[in-house]
Backbone as ProteinMPNN parsed JSONL, in Angstrom:
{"seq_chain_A": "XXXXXXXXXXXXXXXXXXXXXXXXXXXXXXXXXXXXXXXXXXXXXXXXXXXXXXXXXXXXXXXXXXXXXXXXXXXXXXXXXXXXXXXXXXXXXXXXXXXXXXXXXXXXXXXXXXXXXXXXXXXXXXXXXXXXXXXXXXXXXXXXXXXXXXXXXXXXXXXXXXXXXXXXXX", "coords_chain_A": {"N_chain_A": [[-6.56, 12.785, 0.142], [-7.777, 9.731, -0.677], [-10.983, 8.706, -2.331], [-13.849, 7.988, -0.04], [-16.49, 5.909, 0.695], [-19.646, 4.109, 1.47], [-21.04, 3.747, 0.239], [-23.411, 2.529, -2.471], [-23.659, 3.16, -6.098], [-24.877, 1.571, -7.325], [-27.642, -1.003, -6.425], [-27.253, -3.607, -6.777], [-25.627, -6.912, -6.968], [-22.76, -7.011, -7.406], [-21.926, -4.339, -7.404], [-22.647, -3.326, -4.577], [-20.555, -5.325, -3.691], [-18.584, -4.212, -4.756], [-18.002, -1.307, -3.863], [-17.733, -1.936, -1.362], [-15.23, -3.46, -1.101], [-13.254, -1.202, -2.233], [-13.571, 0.644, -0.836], [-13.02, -0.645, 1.993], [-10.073, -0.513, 1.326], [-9.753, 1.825, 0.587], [-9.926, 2.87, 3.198], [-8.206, 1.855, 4.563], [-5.8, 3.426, 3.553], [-6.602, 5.759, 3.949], [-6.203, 5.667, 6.546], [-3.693, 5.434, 7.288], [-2.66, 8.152, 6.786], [-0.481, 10.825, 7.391], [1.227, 9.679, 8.578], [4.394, 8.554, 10.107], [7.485, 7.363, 8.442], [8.808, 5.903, 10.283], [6.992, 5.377, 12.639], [5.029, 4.256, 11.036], [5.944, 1.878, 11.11], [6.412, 1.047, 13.535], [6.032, -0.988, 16.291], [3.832, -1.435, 18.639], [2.2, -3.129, 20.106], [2.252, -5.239, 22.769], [1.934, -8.316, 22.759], [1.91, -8.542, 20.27], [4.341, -8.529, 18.475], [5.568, -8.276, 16.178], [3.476, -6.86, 14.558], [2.856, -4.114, 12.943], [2.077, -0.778, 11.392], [2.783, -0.601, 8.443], [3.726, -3.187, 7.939], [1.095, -4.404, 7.922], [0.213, -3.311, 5.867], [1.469, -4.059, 3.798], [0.932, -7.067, 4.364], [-2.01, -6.998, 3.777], [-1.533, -6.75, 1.071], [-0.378, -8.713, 0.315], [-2.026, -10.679, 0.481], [-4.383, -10.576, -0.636], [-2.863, -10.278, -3.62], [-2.459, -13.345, -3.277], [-5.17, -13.792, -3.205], [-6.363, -13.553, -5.618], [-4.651, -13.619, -7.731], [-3.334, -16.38, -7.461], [-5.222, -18.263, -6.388], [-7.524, -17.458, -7.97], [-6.933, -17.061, -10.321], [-5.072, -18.6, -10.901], [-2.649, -17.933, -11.627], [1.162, -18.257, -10.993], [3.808, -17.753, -8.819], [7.267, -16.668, -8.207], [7.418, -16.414, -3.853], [8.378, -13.4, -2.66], [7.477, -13.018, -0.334], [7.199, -15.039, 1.154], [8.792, -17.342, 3.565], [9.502, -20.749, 4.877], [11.321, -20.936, 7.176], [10.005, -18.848, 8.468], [6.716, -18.166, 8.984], [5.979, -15.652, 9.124], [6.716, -13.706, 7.349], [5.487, -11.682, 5.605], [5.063, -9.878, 6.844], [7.124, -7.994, 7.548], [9.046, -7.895, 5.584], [8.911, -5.925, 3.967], [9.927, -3.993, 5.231], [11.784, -1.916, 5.145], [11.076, -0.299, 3.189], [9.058, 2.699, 1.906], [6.427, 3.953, 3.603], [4.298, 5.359, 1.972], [4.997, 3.985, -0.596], [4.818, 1.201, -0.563], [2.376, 1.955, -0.15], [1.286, 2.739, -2.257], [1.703, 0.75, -4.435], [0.465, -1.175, -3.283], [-2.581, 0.222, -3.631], [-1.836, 0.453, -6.623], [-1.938, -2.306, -7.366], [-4.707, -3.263, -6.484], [-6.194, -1.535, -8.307], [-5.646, -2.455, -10.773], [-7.204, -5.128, -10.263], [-9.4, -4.672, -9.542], [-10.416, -4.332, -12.573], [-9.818, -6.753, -13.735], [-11.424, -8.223, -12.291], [-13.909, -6.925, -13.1], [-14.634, -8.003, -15.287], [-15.248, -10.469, -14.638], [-17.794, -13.057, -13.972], [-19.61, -13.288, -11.136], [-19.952, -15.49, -10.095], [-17.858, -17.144, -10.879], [-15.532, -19.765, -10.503], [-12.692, -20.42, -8.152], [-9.273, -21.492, -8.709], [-8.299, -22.568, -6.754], [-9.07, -24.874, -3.567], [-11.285, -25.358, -1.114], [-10.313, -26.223, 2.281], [-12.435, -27.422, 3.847], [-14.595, -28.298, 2.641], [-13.425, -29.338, 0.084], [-14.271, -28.304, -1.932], [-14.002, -25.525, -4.615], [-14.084, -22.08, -4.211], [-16.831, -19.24, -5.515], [-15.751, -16.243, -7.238], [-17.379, -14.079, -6.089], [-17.23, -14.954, -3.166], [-14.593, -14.565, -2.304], [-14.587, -12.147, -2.98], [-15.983, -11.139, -0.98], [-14.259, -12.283, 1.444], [-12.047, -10.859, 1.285], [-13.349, -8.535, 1.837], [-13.858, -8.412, 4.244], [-11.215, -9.031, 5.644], [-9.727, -6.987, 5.336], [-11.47, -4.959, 6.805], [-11.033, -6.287, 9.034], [-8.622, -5.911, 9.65], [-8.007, -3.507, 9.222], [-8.744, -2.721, 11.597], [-6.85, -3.224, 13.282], [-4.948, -1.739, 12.336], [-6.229, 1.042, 13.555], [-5.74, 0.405, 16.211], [-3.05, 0.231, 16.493], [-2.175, 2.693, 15.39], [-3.376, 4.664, 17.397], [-2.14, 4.105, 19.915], [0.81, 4.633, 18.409], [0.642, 7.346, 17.354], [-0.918, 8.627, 18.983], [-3.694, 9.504, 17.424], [-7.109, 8.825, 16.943], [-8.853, 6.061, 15.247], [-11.94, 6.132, 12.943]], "CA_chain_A": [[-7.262, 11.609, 0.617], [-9.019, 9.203, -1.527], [-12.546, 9.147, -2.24], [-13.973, 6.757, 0.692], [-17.406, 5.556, 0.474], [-19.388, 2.625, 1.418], [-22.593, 3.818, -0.391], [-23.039, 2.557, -3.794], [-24.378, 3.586, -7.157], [-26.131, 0.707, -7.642], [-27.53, -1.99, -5.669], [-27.041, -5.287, -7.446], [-24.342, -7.98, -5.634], [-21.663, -6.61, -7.918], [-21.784, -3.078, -7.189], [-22.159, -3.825, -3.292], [-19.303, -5.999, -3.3], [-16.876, -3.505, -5.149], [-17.861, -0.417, -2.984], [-17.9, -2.316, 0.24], [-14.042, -3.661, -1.29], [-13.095, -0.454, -2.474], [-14.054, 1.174, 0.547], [-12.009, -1.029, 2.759], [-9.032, -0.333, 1.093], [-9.536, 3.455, 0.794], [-10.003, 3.541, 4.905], [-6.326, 1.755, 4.751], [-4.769, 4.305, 2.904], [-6.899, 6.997, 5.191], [-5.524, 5.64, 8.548], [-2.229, 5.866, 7.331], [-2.575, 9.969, 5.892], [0.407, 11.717, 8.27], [1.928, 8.279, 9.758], [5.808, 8.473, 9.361], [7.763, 6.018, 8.594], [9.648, 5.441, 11.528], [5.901, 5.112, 13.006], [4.526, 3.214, 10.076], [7.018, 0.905, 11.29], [6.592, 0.584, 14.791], [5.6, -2.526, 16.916], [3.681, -1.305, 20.332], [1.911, -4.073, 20.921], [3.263, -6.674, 23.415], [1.372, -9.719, 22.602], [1.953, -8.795, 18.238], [5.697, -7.783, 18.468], [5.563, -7.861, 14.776], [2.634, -5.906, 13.645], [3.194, -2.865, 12.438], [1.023, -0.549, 10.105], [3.606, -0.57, 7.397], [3.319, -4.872, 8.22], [-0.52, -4.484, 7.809], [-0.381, -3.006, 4.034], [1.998, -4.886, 2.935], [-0.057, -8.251, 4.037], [-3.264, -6.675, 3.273], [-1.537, -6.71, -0.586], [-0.004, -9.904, -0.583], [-3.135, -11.715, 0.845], [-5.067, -10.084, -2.121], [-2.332, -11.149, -4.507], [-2.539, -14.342, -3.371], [-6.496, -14.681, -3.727], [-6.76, -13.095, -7.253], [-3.396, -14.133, -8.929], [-2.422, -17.529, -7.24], [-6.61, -18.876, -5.954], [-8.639, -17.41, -8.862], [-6.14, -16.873, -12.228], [-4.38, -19.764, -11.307], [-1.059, -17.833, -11.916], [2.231, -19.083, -10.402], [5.021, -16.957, -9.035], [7.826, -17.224, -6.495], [6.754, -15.385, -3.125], [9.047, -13.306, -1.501], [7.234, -12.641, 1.524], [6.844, -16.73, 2.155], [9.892, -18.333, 3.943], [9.029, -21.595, 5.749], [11.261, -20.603, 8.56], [9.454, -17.439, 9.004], [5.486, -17.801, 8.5], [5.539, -13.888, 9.574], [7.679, -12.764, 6.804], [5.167, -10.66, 5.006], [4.43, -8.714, 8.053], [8.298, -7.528, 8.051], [9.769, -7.991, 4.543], [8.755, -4.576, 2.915], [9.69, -2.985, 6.206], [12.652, -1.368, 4.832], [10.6, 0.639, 2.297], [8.465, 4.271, 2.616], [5.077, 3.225, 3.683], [4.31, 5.532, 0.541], [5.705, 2.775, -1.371], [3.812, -0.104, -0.474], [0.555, 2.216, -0.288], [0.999, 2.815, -3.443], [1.867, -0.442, -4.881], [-1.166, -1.64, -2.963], [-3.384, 0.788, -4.694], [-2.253, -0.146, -8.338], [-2.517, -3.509, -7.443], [-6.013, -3.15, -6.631], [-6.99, -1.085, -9.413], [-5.789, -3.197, -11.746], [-7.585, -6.326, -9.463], [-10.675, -3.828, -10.194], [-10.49, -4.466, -14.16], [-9.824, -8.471, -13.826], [-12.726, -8.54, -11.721], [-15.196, -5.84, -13.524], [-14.709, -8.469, -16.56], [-15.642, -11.746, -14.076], [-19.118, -13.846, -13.174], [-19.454, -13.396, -9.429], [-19.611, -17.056, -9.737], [-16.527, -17.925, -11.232], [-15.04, -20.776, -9.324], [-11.192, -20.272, -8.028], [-8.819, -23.215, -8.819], [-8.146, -23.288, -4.989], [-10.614, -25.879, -3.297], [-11.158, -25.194, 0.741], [-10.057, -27.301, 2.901], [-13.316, -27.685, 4.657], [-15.575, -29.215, 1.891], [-12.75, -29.157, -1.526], [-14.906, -27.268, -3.286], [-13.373, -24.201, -5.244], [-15.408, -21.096, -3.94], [-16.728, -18.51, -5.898], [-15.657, -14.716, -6.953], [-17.692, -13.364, -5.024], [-16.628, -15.472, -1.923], [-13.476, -14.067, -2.348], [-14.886, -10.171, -2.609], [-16.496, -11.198, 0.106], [-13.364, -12.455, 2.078], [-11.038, -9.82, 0.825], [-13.83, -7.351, 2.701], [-13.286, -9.207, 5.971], [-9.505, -9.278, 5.718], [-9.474, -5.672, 5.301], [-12.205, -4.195, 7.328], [-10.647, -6.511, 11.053], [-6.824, -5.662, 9.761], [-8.172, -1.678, 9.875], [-9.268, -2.327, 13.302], [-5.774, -3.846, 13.874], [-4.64, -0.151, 12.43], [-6.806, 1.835, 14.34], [-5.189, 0.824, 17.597], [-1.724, 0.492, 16.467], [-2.189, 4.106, 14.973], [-3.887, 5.368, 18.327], [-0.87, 4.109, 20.573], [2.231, 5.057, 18.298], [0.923, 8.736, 17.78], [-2.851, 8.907, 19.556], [-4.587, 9.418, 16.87], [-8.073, 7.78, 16.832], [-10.277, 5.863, 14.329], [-13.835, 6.661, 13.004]], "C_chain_A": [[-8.064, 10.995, -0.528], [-10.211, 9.428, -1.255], [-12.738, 7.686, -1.469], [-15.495, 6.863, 0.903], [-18.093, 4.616, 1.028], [-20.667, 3.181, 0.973], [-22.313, 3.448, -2.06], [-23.499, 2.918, -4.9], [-25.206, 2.856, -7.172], [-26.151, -0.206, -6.28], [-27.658, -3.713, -5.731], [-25.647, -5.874, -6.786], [-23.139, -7.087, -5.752], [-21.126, -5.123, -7.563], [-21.413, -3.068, -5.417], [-20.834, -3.904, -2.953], [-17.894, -5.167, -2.871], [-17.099, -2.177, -4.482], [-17.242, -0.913, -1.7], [-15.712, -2.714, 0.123], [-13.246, -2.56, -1.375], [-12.85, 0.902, -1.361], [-13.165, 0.765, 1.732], [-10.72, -0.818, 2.718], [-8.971, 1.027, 1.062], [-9.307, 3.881, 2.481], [-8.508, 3.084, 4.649], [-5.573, 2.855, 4.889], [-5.118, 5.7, 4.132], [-6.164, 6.771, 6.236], [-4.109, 6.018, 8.146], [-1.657, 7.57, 6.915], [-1.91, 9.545, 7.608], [0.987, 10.99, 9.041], [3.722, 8.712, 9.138], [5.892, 7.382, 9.358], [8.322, 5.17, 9.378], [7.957, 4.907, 12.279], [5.151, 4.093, 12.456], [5.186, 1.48, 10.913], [7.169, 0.113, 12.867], [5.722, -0.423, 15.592], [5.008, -2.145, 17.999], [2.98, -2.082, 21.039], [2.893, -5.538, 21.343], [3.408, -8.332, 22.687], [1.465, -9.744, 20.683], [3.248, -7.925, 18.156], [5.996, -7.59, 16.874], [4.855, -7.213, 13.965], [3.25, -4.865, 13.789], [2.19, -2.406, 11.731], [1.715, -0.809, 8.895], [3.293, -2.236, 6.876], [2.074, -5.137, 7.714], [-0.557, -4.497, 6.444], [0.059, -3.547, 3.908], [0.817, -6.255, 3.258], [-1.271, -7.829, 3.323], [-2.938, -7.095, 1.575], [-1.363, -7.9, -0.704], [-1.295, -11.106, -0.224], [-4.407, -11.331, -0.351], [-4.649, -10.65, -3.542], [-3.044, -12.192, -4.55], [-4.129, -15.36, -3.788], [-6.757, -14.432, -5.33], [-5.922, -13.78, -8.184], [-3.595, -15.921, -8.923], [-4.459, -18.306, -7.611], [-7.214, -18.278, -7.064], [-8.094, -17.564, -10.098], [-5.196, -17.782, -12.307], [-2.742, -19.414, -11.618], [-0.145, -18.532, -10.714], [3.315, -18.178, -10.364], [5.927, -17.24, -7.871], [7.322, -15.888, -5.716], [8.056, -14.807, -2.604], [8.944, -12.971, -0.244], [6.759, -13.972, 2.063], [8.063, -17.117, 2.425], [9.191, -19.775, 4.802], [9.447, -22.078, 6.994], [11.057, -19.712, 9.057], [8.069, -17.1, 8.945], [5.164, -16.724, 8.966], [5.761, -13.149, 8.468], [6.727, -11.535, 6.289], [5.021, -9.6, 5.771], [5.848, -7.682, 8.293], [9.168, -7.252, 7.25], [10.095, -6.744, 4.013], [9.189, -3.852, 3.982], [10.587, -1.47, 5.787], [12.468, 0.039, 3.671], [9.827, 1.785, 3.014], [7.354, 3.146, 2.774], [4.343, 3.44, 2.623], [4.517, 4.651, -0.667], [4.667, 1.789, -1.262], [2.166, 0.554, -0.247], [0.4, 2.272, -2.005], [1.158, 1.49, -4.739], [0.5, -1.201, -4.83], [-2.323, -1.01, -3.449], [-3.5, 0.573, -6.098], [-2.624, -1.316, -7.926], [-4.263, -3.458, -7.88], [-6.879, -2.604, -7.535], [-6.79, -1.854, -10.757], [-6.436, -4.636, -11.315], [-8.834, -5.71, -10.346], [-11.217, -4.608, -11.678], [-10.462, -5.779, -14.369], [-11.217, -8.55, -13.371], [-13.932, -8.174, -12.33], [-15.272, -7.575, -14.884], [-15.2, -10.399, -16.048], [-17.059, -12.201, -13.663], [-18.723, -13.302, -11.96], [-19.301, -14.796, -9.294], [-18.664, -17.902, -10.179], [-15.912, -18.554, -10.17], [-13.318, -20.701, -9.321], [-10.682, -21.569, -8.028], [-8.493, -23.833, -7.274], [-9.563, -23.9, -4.742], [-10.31, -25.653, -1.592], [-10.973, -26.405, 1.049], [-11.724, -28.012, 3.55], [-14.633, -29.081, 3.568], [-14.626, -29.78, 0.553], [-13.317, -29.717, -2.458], [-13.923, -26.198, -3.641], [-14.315, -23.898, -4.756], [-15.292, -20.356, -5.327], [-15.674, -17.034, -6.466], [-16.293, -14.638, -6.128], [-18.122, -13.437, -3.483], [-15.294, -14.598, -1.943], [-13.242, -12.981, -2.212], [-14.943, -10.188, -1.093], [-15.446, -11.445, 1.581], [-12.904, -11.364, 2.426], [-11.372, -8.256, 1.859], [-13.111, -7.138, 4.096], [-12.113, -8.702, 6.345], [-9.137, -7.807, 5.923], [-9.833, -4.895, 6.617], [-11.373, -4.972, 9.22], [-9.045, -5.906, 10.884], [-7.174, -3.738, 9.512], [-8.622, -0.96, 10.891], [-7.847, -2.404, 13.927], [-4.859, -2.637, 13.895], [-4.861, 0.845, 13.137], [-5.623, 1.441, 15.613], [-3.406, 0.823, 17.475], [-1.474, 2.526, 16.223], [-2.429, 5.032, 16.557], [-2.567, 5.253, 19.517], [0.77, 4.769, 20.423], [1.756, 7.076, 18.314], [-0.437, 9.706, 18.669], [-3.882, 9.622, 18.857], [-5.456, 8.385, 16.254], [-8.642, 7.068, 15.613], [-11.261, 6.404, 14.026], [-13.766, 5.581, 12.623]], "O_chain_A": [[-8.869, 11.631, -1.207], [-10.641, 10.093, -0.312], [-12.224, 6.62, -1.81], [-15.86, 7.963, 1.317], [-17.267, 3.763, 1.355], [-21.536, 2.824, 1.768], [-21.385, 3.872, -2.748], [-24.552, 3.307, -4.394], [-26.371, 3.234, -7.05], [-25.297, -0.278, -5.397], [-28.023, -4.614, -4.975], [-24.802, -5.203, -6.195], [-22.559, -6.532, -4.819], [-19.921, -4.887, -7.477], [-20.282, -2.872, -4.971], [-20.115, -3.143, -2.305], [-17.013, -5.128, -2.012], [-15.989, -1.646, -4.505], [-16.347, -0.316, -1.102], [-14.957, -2.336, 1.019], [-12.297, -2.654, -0.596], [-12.031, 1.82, -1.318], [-12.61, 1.625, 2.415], [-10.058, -0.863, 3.754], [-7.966, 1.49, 1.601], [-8.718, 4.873, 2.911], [-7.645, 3.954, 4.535], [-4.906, 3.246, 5.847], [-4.349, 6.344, 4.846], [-5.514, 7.648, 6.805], [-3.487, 6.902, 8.736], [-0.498, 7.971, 6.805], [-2.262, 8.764, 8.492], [1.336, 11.391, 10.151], [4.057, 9.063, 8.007], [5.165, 6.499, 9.814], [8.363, 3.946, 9.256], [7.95, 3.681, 12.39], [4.663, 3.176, 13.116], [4.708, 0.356, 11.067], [7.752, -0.913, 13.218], [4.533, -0.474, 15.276], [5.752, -2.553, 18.891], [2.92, -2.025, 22.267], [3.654, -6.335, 20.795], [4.308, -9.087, 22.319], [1.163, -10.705, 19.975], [3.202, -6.745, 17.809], [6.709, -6.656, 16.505], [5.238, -6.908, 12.836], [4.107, -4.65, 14.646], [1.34, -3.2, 11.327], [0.975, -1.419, 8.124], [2.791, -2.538, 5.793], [1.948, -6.151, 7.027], [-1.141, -5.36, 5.788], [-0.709, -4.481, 3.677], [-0.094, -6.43, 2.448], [-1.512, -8.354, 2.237], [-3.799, -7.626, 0.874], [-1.949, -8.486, -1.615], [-1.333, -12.237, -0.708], [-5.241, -12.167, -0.697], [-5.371, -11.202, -4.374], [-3.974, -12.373, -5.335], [-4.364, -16.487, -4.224], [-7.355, -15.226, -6.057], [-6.298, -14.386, -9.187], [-3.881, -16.62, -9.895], [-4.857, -18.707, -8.705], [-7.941, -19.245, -7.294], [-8.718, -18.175, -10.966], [-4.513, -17.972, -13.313], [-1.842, -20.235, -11.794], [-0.588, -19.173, -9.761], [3.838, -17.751, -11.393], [5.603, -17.834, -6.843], [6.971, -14.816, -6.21], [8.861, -15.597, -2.113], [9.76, -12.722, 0.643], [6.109, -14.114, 3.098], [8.687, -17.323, 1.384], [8.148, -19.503, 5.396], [8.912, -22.895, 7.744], [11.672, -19.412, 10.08], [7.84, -15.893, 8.855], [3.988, -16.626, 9.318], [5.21, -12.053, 8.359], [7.141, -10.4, 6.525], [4.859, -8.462, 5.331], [5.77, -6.726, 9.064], [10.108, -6.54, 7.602], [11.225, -6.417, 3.648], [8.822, -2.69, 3.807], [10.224, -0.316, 6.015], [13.243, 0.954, 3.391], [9.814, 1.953, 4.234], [7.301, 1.995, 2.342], [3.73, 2.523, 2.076], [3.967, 4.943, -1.729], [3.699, 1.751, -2.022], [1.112, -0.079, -0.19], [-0.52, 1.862, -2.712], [0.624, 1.568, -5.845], [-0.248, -1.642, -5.703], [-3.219, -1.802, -3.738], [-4.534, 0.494, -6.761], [-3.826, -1.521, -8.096], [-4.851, -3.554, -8.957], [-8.05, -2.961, -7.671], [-7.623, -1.871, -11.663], [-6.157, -5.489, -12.158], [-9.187, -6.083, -11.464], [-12.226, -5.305, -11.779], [-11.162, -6.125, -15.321], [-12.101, -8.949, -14.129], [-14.938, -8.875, -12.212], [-16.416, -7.983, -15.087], [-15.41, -11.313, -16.846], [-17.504, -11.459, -12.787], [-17.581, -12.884, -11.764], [-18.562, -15.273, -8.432], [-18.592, -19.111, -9.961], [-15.753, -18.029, -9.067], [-12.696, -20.902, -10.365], [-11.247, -22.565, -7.575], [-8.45, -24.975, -6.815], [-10.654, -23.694, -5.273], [-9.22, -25.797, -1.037], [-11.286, -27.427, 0.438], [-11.866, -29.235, 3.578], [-15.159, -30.167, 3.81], [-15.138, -30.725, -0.047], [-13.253, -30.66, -3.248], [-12.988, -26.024, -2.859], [-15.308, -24.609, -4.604], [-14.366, -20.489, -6.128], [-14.651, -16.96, -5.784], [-15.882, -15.173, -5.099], [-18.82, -12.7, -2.786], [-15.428, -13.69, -1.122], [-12.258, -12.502, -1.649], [-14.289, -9.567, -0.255], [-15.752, -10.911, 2.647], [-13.118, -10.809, 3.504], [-10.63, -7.404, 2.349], [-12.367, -6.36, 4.693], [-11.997, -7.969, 7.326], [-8.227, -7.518, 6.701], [-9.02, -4.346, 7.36], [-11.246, -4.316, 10.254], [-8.384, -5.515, 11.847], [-6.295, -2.908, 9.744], [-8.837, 0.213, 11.196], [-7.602, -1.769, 14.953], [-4.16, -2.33, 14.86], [-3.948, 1.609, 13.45], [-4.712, 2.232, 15.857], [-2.665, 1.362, 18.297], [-0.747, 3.305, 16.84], [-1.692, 5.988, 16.803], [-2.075, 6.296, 19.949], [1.578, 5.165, 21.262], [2.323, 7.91, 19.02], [-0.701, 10.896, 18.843], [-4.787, 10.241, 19.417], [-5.135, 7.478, 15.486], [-8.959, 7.928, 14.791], [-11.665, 7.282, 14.788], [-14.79, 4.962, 12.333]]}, "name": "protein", "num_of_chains": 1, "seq": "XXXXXXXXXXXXXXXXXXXXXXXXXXXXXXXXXXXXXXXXXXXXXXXXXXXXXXXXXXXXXXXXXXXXXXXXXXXXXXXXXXXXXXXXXXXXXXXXXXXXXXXXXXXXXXXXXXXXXXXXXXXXXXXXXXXXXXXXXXXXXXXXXXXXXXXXXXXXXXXXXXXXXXXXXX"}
């Protein structure tokens, strides 16, 4: 099991941020310890015939990608989990892989996200501009997101996890 935390060494924004980030993504990887993949994989809710946990990491990564690479570094790549007759695809694309696989993918990612970030302002402004005001936000809007995104899509785990083999959350 990773090391899972949400206490931090320090208590300045930056430190916060990257425990509280760090942290979210370590519970991921926790919920999934002893999931198969046939399980990883499985759909039991009615009303989200496409979630899955396997579905979960993979978005969890590419919605990370997409804020660090595409919204803050400005890179440019083709997606393959975007079709525009499928706005689900990421939830279904990787399905075919171990869940092992995409945990672990999703872990380097993030550690190398880690090292872009350790070397960023919190206030660096992303070339994306919100729709709501278009402004660019911050970094550490984006930590701050990234938390979010994590911490309700490991609630979304919890009960998929508790239905396919009934084991609970903490």
């Amino acid at each position: 099991m990773q090391n899972r935390t949400d206490l931090p060494r320090a208590f300045d924004q930056r430190c916060l941020l990257m425990t509280l980030l760090d942290y979210t993504r370590a519970t991921t990887a926790y919920k999934c310890e002893g999931l198969s993949d046939a399980d990883a994989r499985a759909t039991p809710l009615p009303t989200s015939p496409m979630m899955s946990i396997s579905g979960l990491v993979s978005h969890l990564r590419w919605v990370e990608w997409s804020w660090i690479e595409e919204r803050l570094l400005g890179e440019t790549a083709d997606h393959p989990w975007i079709d525009p007759d499928d706005p689900d695809r990421e939830f279904h694309y990787e399905l075919d892989r171990p869940l092992s696989d995409i945990l672990a993918d999703y872990q380097a990612q993030s550690a190398r996200y880690n090292e872009i970030i350790a070397g960023m302002d919190l206030d660096t402004k992303t070339i994306w501009k919100a729709r709501e005001t278009g402004e660019p936000v911050t970094l550490g809007w984006v930590i701050m997101h990234l938390i979010e995104e994590n911490a309700r899509h490991n609630g979304h785990i919890d009960i998929i996890r508790e239905l396919v083999d009934g084991q609970v959350g903490d």
